[in-house]
N, C-alpha and C positions, 0 to 999 in steps of 0.2 A: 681182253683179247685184242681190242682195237689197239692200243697201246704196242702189244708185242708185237700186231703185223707192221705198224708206222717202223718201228723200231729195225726189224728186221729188215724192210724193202731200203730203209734210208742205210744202211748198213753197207746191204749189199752193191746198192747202188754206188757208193764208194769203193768199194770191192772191187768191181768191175772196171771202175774209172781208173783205178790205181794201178790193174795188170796193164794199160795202158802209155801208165808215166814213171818210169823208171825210179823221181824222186819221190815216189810215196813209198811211207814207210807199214810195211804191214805187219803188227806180232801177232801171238796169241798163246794163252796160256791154258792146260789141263793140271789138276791135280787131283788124286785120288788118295781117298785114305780111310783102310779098312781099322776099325778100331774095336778095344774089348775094355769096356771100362767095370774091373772092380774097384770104385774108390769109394763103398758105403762102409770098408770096414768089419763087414760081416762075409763069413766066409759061408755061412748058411744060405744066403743069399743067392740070387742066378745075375752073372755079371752079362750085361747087353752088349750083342754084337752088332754092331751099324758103319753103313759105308758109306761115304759123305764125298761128293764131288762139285769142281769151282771150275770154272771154266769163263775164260775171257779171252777176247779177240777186241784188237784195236787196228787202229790204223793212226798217223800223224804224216802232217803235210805242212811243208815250210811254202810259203812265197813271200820271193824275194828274200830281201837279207832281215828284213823286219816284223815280219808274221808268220806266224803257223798256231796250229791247230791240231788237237787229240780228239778221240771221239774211241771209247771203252763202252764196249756191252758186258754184262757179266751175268753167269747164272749158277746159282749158287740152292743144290737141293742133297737129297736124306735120300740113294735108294731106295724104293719099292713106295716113294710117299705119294706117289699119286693113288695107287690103291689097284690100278689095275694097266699091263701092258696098254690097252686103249686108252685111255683118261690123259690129258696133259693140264699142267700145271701153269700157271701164267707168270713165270719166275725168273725171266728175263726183264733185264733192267736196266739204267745208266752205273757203270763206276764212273770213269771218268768221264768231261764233255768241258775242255774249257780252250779257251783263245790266249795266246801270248802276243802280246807287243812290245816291238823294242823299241829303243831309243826316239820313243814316243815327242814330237813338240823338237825333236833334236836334243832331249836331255839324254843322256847315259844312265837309263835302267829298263828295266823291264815289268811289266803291265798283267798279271796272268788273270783272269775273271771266267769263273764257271765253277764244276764241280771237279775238284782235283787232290791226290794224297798230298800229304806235306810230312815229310822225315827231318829230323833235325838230330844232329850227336849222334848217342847212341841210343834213340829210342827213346830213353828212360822217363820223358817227359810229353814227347809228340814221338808218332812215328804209325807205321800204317796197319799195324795189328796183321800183320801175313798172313801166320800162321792160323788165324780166326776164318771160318767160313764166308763170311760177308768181306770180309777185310774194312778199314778204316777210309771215309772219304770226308771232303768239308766243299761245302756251297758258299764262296764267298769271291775275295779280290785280296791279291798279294804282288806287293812292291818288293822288287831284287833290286840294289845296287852294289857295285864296287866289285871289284877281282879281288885284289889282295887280302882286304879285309871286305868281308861279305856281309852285307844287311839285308834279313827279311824284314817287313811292316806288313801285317796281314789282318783282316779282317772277315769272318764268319758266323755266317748262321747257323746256330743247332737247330734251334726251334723257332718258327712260324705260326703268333698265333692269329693272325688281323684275320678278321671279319672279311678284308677288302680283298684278300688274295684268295680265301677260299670260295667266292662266287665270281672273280673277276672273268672266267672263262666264259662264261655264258649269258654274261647280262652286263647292261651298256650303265653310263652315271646317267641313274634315273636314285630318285631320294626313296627307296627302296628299305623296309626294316631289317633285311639283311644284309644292307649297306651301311647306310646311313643313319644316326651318326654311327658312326664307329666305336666300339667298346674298345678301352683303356686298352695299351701294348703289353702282354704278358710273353712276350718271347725268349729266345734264349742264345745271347752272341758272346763269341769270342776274339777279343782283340791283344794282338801281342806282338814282338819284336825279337828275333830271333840275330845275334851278331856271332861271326865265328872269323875267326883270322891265325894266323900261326907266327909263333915269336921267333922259334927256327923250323928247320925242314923234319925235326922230330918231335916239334913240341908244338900242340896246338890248343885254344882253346873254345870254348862259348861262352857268352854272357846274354842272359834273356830275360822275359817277362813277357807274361800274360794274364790279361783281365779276365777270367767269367761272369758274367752277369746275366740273368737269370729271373725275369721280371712279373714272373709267377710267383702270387703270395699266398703259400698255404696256409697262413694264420689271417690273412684277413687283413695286414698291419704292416707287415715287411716285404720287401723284395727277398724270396725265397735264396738266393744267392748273390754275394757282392764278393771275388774272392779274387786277389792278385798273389801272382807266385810271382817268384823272382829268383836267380839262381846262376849258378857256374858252371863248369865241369872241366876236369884239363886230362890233354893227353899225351902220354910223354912215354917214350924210347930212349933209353938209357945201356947201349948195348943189345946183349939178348934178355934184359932186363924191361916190359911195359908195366907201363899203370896208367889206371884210369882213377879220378875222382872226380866229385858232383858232390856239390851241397846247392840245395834250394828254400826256399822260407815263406809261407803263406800267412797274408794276412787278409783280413774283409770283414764280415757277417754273412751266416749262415742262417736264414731263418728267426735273424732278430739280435743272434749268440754271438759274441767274437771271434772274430777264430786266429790261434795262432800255432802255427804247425813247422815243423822242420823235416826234410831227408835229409841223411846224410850216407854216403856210398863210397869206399875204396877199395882195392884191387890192385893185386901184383903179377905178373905172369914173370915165368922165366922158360926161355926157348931155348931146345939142344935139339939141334938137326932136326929130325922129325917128331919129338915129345915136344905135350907144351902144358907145365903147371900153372897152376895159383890159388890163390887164397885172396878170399872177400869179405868185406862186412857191409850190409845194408842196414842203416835204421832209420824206421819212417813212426813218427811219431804217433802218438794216439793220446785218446781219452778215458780217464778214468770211468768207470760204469756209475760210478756216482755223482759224478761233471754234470751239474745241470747252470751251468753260467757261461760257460766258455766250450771253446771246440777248438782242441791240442790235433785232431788228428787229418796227419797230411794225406792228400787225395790226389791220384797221378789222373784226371778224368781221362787224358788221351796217350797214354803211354803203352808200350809195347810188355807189357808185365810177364807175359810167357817166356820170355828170356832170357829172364833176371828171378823169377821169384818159384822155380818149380815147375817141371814140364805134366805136371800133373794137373795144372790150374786151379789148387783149393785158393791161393792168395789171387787169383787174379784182376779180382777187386778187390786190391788189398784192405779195403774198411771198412765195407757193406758186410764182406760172408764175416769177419769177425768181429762184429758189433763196433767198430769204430775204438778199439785199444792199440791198437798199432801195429809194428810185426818186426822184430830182428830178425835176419837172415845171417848168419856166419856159413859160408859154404868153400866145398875146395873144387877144383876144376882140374881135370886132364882132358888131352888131346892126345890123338895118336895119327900124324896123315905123314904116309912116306911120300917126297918127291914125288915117284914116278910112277903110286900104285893109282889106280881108280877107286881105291878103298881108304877110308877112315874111320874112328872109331872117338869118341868119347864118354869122359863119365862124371859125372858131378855129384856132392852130394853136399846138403842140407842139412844145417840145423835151425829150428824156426822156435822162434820162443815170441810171448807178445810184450810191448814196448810197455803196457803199462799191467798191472793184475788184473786176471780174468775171473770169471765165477771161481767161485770158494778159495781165491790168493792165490787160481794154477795160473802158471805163465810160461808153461812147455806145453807147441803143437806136436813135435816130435820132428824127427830125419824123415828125409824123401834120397832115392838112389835113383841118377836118370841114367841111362844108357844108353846112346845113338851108334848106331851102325849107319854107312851110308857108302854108294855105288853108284860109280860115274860109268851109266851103263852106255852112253854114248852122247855127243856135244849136245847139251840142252837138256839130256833125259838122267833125272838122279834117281835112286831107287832107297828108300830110306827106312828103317826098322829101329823102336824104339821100346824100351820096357822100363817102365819105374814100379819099386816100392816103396812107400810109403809106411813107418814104424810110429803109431800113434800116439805122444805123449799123453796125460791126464786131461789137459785145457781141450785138447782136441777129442778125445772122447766120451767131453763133455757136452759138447758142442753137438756131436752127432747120435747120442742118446733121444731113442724115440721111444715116452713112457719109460716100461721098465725094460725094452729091448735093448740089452747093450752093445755098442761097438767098440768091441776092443779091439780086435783081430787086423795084423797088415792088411792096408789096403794096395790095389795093385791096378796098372792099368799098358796096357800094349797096342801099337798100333803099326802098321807096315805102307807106307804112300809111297808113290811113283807122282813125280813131279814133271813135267814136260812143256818147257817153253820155248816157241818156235822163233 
């Protein structure tokens, strides 16, 4: 509670300052979204209905030509969870809170340090997870230079595990056993270099790499993660002709194992006035179920997977929910946006098989069909209605077999949100 009154007076406090100074900048964003998830596959079953609401308000304020500042609250809850009309929940908290400096010392970049999103491409590998309740943030320090050709160098923390920072609040260096000495660093960072530049004005690319390292050892022996990705992606306009491609390649240890993994991702679109096709294939590698030496299978930890892999979210950790085998995606994609309507419509479908063989040599999850409607009900406010089904191949019904209860049956899932950012 002390948290969320600090939180909110310094909030507002800026609030107030800001209707004052023309140059501050103030947004905020609501989103609602009432959902009905059948995705167990059993139609015997009662599919739950829950409405989930995100809600952020910032402010940002430049001074002078070489500083400014963000500062994002977010609150992000489940309808009816607090339990009763009087009860509150204490569920307000930082998204963003970080400082930019520029041309810091008189050099030509820029300095960002605090808690802030980072999007790179298209998602596929970094990117802020939107459409998640919480959304995606990272606590670290990130170097921009260059216009033409753009370099990110970034550094963050996931995990914090020092002794030193969990009592530093309340107690002074005194040689204290909760201090001192300090037990070994089991944390968890991320360091990496993001480049993106364009060869002409319809062709651009990325070239990147990032380290996870991960200094928790569940065996007692290893650094629980040591994993570098590395990787490309190009994007190219060819007429009414796009494509996108991206390949990446992992290497490290995991837990002691090696690991060696690949994505590989391409896509065509073709655009007529207001229709717009295509055709995709994603493959992201995995490990055979009887791999006890190595580890084949690629892991996107901070990628946007909701908008590549299914609006249904069973891949959306593509290697956790399916035991770490892989996953091919071949899928098609239409669009439908007139010019001058306020309405659009798309529809995508799916075919998901796993990269390497799953229980008893199945290696079909089955088709997913996603469906979006959507309604520019006025500047800022969208209004959005979605339904997927989901047709379960054999690997996937095998997967969701509990005892001898079977799931065979489509699964299905619908949701209706209104989006509003001010």
């Amino acid at each position: 509670m002390k948290k969320l009154c600090t939180l909110l007076v310094l909030f507002l406090t800026v609030l107030i300052i800001g209707q004052e100074n023309n140059d501050w900048k103030i947004s905020g964003q609501i989103q609602i979204r009432g959902e009905m998830d059948g995705r167990d596959f059993s139609n015997k079953t009662y599919p739950p209905l829950f409405t989930t609401m995100r809600s952020r308000a910032s402010v940002e304020k430049g001074i002078g030509d070489n500083f400014n500042f963000m500062f994002q609250l977010q609150d992000s809850r489940t309808w009816g969870q607090t339990g009763s009309p009087t009860a509150y929940t204490d569920n307000i908290d930082l998204h963003q809170a970080y400082i930019v400096l520029k041309d810091l010392f008189e050099i030509p970049f820029k300095l960002q340090l605090g808690r802030f999103e980072m999007k790179y491409g298209t998602e596929r590998f970094i990117g802020t997870s939107s459409w998640a309740l919480i959304g995606r943030t990272f606590d670290g320090v990130r170097l921009s230079f260059g216009k033409e050709i753009k370099l990110d160098v970034f550094a963050v923390t996931i995990t914090d595990t020092s002794m030193l920072i969990k009592n530093i609040v309340s107690k002074n260096a005194v040689p204290s056993i909760y201090r001192y000495p300090s037990v070994s660093d089991h944390g968890y960072n991320t360091f990496g270099a993001w480049i993106n530049g364009n060869m002409n004005p319809e062709n651009s690319y990325d070239l990147f790499g990032y380290y996870e390292w991960n200094r928790n050892s569940t065996n007692g022996k290893d650094d629980d993660l040591n994993r570098m990705t590395v990787g490309i992606n190009h994007l190219g306009k060819y007429g009414s002709v796009s494509t996108v491609v991206e390949a990446a390649y992992q290497l490290g240890k995991l837990v002691g194992m090696d690991i060696s993994a690949y994505l590989v991702s391409a896509q065509a679109n073709l655009s007529m006035n207001s229709f717009k096709v295509g055709l995709g294939a994603d493959i992201i590698s995995g490990t055979e179920l009887t791999e006890k030496e190595k580890n084949y299978s690629f892991v996107t930890s901070y990628g946007t997977s909701h908008k590549y892999l299914g609006y249904m979210d069973y891949f959306f950790k593509s290697q956790s929910n399916i035991k770490g085998i892989g996953l091919n995606d071949f899928y098609f994609m239409s669009e439908y946006a007139p010019k001058e309507s306020k309405w659009n419509a798309s529809l995508n479908i799916h075919h998901f098989m796993s990269n390497q063989k799953g229980t008893d040599d199945l290696n079909v999850f089955g088709q997913e069909f996603d469906l979006t409607v959507k309604y520019l009900f006025t500047k800022g406010v969208t209004l959005s209605w979605g339904g997927s089904i989901f047709l379960p191949g054999d690997l996937m019904k095998t997967y969701f077999k509990v005892g001898s209860v079977e799931r065979n049956d489509p699964a299905f899932w619908s949701y209706l949100m209104a989006s509003v950012n001010i």
